[in-house]
FIVEXMI-122607 format. One record per residue (C-alpha): residue number from 1; y, x, z. Coordinates in Angstrom, 1 decimal, padded with zeros to 4 digits. Last residue first. Layout:
BEGIN
ATOM resi     yy     xx     zz
ATOM  NUM      Y      X      Z
...
! end
This chain:
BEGIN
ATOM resi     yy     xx     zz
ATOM  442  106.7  087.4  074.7
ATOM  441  108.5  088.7  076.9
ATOM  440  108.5  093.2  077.6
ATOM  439  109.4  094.5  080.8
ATOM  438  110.7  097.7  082.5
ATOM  437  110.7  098.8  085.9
ATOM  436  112.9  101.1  087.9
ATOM  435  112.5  101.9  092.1
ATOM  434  114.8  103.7  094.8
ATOM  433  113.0  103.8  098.0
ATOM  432  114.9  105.5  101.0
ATOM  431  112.4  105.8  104.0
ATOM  430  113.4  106.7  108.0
ATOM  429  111.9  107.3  110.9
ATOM  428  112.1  108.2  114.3
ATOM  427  108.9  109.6  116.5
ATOM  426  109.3  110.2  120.0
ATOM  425  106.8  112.2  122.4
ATOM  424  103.4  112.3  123.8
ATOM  423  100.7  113.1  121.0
ATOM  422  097.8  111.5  120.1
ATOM  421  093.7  112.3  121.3
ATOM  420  094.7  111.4  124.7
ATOM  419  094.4  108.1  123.9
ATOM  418  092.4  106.6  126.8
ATOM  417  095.1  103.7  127.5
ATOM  416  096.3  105.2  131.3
ATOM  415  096.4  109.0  129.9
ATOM  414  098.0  108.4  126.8
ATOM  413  100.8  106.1  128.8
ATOM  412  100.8  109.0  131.2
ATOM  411  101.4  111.3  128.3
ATOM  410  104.5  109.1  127.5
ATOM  409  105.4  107.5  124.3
ATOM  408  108.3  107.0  122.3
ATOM  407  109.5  104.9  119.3
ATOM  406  112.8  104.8  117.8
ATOM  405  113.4  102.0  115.4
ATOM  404  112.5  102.5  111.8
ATOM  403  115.4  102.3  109.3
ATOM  402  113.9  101.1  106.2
ATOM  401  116.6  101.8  103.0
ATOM  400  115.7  100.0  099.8
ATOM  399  116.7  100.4  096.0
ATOM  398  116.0  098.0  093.2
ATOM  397  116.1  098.6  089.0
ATOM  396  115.0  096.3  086.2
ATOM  395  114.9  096.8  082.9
ATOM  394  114.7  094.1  079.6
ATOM  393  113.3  093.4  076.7
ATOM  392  113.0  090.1  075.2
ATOM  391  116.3  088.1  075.5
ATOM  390  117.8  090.7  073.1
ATOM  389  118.0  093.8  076.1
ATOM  388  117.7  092.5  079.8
ATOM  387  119.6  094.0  082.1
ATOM  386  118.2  094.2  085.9
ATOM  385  119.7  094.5  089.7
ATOM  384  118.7  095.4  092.9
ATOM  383  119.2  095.6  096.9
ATOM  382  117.7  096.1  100.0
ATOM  381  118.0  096.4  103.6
ATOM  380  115.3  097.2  106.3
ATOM  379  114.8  097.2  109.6
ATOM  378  112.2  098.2  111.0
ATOM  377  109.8  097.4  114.5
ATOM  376  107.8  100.6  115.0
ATOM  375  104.7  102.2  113.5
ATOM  374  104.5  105.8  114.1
ATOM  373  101.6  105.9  111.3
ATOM  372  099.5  109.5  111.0
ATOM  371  101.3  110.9  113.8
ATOM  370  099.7  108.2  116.4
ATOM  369  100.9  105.5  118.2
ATOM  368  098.6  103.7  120.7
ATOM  367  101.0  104.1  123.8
ATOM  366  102.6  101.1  123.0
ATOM  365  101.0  098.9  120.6
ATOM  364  100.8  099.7  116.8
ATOM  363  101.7  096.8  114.7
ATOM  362  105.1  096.6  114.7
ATOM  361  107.7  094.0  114.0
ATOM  360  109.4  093.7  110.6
ATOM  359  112.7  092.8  109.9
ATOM  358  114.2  092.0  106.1
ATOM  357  116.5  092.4  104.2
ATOM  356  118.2  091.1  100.8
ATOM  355  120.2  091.9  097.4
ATOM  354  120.1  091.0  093.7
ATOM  353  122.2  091.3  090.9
ATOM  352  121.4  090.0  087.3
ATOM  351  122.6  091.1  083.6
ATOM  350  122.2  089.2  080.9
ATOM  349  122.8  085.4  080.2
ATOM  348  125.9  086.4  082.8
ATOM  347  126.5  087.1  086.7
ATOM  346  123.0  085.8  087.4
ATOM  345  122.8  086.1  091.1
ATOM  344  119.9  086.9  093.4
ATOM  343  118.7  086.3  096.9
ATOM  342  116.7  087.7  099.6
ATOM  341  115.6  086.7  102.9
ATOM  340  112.3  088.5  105.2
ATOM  339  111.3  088.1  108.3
ATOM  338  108.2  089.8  109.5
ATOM  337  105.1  089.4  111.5
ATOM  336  102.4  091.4  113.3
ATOM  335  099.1  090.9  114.7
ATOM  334  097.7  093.2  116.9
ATOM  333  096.6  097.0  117.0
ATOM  332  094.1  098.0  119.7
ATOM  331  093.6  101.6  117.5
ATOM  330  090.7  103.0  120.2
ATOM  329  088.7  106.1  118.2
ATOM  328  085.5  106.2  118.0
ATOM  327  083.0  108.9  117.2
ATOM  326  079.5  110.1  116.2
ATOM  325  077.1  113.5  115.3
ATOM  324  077.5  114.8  118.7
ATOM  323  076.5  118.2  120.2
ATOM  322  073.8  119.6  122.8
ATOM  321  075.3  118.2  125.8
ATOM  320  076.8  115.0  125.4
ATOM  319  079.7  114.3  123.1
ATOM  318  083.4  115.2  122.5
ATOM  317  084.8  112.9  120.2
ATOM  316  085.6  113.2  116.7
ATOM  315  086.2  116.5  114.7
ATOM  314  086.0  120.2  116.2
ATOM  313  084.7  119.3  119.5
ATOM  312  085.4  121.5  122.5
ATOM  311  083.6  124.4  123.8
ATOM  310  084.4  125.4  127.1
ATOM  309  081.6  124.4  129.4
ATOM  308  080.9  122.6  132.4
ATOM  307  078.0  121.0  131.2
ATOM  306  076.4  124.2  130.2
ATOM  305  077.2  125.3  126.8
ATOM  304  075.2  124.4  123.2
ATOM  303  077.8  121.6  123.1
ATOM  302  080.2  120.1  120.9
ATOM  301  081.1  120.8  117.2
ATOM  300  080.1  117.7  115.3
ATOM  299  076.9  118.3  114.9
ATOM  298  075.3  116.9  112.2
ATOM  297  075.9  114.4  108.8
ATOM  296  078.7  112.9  110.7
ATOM  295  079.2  108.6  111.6
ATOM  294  082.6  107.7  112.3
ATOM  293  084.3  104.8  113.8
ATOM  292  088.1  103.3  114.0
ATOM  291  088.2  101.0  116.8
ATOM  290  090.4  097.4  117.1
ATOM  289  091.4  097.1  113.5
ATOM  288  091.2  092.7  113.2
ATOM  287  094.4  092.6  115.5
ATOM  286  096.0  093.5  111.9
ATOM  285  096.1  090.5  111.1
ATOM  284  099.5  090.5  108.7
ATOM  283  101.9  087.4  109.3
ATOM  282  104.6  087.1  106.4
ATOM  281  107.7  084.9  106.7
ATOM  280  109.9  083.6  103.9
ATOM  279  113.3  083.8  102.8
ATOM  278  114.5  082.8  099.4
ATOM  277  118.4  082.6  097.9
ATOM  276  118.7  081.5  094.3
ATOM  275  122.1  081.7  092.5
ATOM  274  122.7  080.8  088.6
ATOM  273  121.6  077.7  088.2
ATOM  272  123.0  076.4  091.3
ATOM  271  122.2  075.9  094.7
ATOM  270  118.8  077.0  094.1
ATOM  269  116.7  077.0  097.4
ATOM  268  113.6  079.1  098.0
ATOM  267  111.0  078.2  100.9
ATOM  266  108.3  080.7  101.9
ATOM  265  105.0  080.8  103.6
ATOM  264  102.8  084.2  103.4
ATOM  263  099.4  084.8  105.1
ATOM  262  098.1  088.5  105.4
ATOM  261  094.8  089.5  105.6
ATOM  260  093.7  093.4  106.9
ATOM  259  093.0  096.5  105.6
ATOM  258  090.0  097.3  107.7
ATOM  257  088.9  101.1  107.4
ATOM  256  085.3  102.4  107.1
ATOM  255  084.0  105.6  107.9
ATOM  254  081.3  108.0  106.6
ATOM  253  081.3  111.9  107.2
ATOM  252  079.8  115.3  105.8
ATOM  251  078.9  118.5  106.4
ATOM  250  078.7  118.2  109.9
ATOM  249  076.9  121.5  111.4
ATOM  248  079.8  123.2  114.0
ATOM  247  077.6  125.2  116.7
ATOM  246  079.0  127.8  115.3
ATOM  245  082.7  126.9  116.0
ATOM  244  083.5  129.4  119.4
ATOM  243  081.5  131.7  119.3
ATOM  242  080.6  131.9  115.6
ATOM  241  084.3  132.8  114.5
ATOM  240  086.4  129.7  113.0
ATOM  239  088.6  130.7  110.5
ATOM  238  087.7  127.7  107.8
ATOM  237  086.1  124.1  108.6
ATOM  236  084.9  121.9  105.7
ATOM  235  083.8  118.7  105.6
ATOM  234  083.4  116.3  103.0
ATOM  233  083.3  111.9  103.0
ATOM  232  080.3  111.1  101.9
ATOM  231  080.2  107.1  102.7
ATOM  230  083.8  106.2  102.8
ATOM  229  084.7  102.4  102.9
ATOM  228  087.8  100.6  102.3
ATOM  227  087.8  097.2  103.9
ATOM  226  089.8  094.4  102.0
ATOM  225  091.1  091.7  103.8
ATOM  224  091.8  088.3  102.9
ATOM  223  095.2  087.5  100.7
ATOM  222  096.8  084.3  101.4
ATOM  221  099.2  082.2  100.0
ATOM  220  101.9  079.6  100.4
ATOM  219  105.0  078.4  098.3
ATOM  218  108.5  076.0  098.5
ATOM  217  110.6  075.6  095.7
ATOM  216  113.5  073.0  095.8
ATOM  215  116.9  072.7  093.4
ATOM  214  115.3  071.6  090.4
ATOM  213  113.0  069.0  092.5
ATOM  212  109.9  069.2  094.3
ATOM  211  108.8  072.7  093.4
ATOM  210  105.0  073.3  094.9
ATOM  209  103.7  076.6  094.9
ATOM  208  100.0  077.2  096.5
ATOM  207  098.0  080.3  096.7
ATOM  206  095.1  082.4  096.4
ATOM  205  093.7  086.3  096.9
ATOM  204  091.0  087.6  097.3
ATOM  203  088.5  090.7  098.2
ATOM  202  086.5  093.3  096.9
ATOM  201  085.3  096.5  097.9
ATOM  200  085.3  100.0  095.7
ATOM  199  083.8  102.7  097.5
ATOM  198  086.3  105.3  098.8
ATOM  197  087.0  108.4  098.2
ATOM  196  086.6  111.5  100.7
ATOM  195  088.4  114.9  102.3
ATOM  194  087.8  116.1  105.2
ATOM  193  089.5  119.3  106.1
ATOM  192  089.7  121.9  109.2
ATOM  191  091.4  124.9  110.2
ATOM  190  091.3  127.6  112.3
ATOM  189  094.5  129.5  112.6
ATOM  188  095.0  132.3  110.0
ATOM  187  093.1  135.6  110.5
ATOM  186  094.9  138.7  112.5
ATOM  185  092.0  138.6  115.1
ATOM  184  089.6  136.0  114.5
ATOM  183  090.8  132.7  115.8
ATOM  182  089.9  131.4  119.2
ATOM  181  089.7  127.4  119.1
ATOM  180  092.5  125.1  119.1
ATOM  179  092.0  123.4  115.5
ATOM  178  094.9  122.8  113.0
ATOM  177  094.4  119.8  110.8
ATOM  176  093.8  118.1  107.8
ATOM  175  092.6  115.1  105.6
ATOM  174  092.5  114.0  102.1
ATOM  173  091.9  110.8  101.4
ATOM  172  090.8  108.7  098.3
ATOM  171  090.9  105.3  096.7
ATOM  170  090.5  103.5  093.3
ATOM  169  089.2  100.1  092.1
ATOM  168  090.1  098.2  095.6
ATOM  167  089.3  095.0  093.5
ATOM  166  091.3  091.8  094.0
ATOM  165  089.7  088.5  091.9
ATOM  164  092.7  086.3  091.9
ATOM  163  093.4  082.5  092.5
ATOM  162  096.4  080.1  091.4
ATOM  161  097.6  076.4  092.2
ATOM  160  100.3  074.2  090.3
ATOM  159  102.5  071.7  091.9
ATOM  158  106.0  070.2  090.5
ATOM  157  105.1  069.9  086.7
ATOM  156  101.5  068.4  087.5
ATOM  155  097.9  070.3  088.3
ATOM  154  099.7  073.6  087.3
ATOM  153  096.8  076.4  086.8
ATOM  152  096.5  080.1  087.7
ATOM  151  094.1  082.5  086.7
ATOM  150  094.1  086.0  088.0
ATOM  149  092.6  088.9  088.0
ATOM  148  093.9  092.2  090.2
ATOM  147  093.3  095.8  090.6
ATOM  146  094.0  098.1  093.7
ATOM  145  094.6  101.9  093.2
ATOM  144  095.0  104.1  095.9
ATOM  143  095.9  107.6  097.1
ATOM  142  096.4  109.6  100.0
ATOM  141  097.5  113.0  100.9
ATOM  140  097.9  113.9  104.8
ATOM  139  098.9  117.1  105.9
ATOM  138  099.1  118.4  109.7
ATOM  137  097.4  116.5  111.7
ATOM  136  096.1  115.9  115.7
ATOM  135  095.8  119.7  116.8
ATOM  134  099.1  120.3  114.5
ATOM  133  100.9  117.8  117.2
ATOM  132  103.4  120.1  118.3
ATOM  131  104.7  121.2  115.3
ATOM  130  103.3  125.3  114.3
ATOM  129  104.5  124.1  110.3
ATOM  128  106.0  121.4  109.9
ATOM  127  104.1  117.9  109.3
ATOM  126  103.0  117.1  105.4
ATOM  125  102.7  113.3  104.3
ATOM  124  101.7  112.0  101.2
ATOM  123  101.4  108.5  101.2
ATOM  122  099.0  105.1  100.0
ATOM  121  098.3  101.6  099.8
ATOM  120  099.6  098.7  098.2
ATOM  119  099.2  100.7  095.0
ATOM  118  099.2  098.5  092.1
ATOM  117  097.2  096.9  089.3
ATOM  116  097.4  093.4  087.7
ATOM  115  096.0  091.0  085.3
ATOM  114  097.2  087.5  084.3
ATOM  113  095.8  084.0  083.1
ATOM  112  098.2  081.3  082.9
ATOM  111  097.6  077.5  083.1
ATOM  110  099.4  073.9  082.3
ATOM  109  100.6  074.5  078.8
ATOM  108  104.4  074.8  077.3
ATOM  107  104.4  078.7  077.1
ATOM  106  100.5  078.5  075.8
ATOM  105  098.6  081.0  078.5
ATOM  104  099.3  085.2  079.6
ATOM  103  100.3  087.5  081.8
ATOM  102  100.3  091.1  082.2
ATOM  101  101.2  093.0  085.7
ATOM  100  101.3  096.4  086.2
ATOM   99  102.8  098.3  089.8
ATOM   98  103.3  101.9  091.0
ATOM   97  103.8  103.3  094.3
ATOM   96  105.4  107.2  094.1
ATOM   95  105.0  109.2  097.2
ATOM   94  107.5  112.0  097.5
ATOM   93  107.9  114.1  100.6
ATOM   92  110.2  116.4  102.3
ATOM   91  108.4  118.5  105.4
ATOM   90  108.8  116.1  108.0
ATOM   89  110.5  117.5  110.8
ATOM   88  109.5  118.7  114.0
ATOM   87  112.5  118.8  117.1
ATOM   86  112.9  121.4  119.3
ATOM   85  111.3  121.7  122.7
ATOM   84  110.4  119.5  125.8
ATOM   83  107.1  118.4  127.0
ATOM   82  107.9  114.6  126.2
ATOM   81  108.0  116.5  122.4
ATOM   80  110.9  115.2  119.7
ATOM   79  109.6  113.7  116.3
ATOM   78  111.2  113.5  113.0
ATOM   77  110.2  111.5  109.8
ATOM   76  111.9  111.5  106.8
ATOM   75  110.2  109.4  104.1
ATOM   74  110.9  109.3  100.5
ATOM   73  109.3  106.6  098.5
ATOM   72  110.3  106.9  094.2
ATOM   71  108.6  103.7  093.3
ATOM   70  107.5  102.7  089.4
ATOM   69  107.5  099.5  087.6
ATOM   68  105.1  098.2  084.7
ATOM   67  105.4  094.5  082.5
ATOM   66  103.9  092.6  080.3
ATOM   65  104.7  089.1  079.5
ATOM   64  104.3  085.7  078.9
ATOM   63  107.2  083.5  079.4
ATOM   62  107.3  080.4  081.5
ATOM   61  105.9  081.5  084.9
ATOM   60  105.0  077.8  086.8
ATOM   59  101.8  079.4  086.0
ATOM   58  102.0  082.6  088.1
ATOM   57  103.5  080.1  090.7
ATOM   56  099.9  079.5  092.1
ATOM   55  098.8  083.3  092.2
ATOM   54  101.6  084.1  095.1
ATOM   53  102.6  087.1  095.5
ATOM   52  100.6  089.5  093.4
ATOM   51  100.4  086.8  090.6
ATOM   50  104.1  086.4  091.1
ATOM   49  104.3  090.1  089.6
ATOM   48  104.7  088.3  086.2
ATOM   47  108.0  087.1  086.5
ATOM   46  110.3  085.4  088.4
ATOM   45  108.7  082.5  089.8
ATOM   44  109.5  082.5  093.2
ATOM   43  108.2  080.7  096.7
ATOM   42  105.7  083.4  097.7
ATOM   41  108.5  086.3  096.5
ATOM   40  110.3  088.0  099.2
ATOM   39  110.3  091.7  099.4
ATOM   38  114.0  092.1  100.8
ATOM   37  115.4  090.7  097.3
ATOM   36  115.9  094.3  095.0
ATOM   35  111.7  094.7  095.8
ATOM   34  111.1  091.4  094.4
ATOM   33  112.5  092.3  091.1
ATOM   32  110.7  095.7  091.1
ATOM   31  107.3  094.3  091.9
ATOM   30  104.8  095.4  093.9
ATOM   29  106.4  097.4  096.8
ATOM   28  105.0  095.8  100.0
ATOM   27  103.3  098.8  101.6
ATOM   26  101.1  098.4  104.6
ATOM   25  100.4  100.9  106.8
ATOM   24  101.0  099.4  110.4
ATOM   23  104.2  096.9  109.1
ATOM   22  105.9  096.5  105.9
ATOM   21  109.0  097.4  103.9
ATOM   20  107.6  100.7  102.8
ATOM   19  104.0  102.9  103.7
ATOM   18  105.8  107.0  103.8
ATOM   17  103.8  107.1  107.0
ATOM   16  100.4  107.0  106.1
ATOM   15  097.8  105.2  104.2
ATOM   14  094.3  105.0  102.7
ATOM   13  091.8  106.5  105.4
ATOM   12  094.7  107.6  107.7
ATOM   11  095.9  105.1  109.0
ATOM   10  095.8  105.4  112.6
ATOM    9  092.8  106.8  111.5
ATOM    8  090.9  110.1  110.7
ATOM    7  092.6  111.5  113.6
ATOM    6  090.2  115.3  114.6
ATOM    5  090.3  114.7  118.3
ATOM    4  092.1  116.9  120.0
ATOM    3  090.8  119.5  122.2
ATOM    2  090.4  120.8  125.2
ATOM    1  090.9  124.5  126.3
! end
């Protein structure tokens, strides 16, 4: 029997399928007021998350502030065999991406300084039970934490400039999946886990807003990419007899995981003072993530037979005779961009509504997609709204709906690309994402 490589990737390291509004496994949930307008924000100054999307507007923010917002992410995911059968569902989910943001600097000054934390990354994700690809996964749980300074300046009242220090402060995996070897008689089927946190990396990012007139904003950033690294990643395989996993000796495993730069341009008009309208394109590099590698502390479950033998590997790729202690898996995924145009509407001194949508083309090529992230071109509509309480206080609330187009692949496709290691089949998706924040001016 031959088996599956154990996926690490294809998102795996810090992401999965429940990621929102963006491509690959990137989430764009990081600020409630943003989230109500189809994610834009490069060319806004709304409040205090600017410093996530674009550092230079933070101090074109007038107010300082404090503010925290929450994500409710629920993902249903359902996937139909090429080799016929029933359909797999998702077993129901809830991944909740947070966001922080303070800022501060004299209200009638020239700079702002700000922190931030939020969770561009991250899912929990748990296949049915017996589904046809349980060789590949079955549960995913991921977390991340990413932390922000920033200090942002206006070099005149129309152009101001901003920079942040971006910290991947928190991060961890937690891996699984069925393995096709002989199971002791009456035990469960053989399992295995890795499970690992990442080291914290640094990265940037910087940007540009420029508001020619009252009626004008345009804005441009960039944030470079980030790689998340696992150096002791654990091991652990259960119900596996001696004759067919003994041979198994990794303890432990070390990968590292690109998440990528993204550039932003955007352009917001203000027809009046109570109606903005924004729309803005994002370009993520994900042609960066071209393998995903992995180093084992021993053998990673291949060999001791002759050449022509039976035993498969447990995790990674099958290597020469006498065992393996890498692997590499082909990812191939390129560049991606997406659409996005919101707007919002003061209805009185108040209360505010907000709506937008965007579309967002895949990052995963054909034939490359694996259970961890069916990427496919999405659509995605949103929509918001916030009260604010004695000009200080106030609460903001945003929902969004990301309809993933269908995506299929065929085993020839797996067989002509060398990804055998994924499933053939056709994987839909869809995410709700109702979201509340609440913010304090000072």
């Amino acid at each position: 029997m031959t088996v599956k490589r154990l996926l690490l990737a294809g998102g795996a390291l810090l992401v999965g399928t429940s990621a929102a509004s963006a491509s690959g496994f990137q989430v764009n949930l990081n600020g409630q007021k943003n989230n109500g307008m189809g994610g834009v924000g490069v060319a806004l100054t709304l409040d205090q998350a600017a410093m996530f999307y674009n550092p230079g507007a933070l101090a074109m923010v007038r107010e300082n502030g404090v503010q925290v917002g929450v994500n409710a992410a629920i993902a249903r995911n359902a996937f139909i065999p090429e080799s016929g059968g029933g359909q797999s569902n998702l077993r129901n989910t809830l991944v909740t991406p947070a966001n922080f943001y303070a800022g501060f600097g004299p209200k009638e000054g020239k700079w702002k300084i700000g922190i931030g934390a939020y969770t561009p990354f991250g899912s929990e994700l748990h296949y049915a039970d017996n589904w046809e690809g349980r060789y590949a996964l079955t549960d995913i749980n991921l977390r991340s934490i990413f932390a922000q300074l920033t200090a942002s300046y206006a070099i005149t009242p129309q152009l101001s400039v901003g920079a942040g220090l971006v910290m991947l402060a928190y991060g961890d995996v937690d891996l699984q999946k069925d393995v096709p070897l002989t199971a002791q008689s009456g035990a469960p089927t053989p399992h295995v886990t890795l499970n690992g946190k990442a080291k914290q990396s640094f990265g940037y990012n910087a940007g540009i807003y420029f508001k020619p007139s009252d009626k004008l904003a345009v804005g441009v950033s960039y944030r470079s990419q980030v790689d998340a690294k696992i150096e002791d990643g654990d091991v652990r395989l259960r119900d596996v007899i001696y004759s067919t996993g003994g041979n198994f000796t990794a303890k432990n495993f070390s990968a590292t995981l690109p998440l990528p730069a993204v550039a932003n341009a955007g352009v917001a008009i203000m027809p009046t003072e109570k109606l903005t309208i924004s729309a803005e394109a994002n370009l993520v590099f994900w042609s960066t993530y071209r393998t995903l590698d992995f180093t084992f502390s021993g053998n990673n479950g291949y060999g001791d037979r002759p050449a022509t033998g039976t035993t498969p590997a447990v995790v990674g790729t099958p290597g020469l005779l006498g065992g393996s202690s890498t692997s590499s898996a082909k990812r191939y995924y390129q560049d991606a961009l997406a659409f996005r145009l919101g707007g919002q509407y003061k209805v009185t001194d108040a209360f505010t509504v907000r709506a937008g949508g965007f579309y967002d083309m895949a990052a995963v090529k054909d034939g490359y997609v694996t259970p961890e992230t069916p990427d496919a071109d999405r659509i995605g509509l949103t929509a918001g709204a916030s009260y604010e309480f004695g000009k200080r206080f106030g609460i903001d609330a945003s929902f969004l709906f990301e309809d993933f187009l269908k995506r299929s692949q065929s085993q020839t496709d797996l067989l002509n690309n060398g990804t055998t290691d994924r499933v053939a089949g056709t994987y839909k998706t869809t995410i709700a994402v109702p979201g509340v924040g609440l913010y304090v001016k000072f």
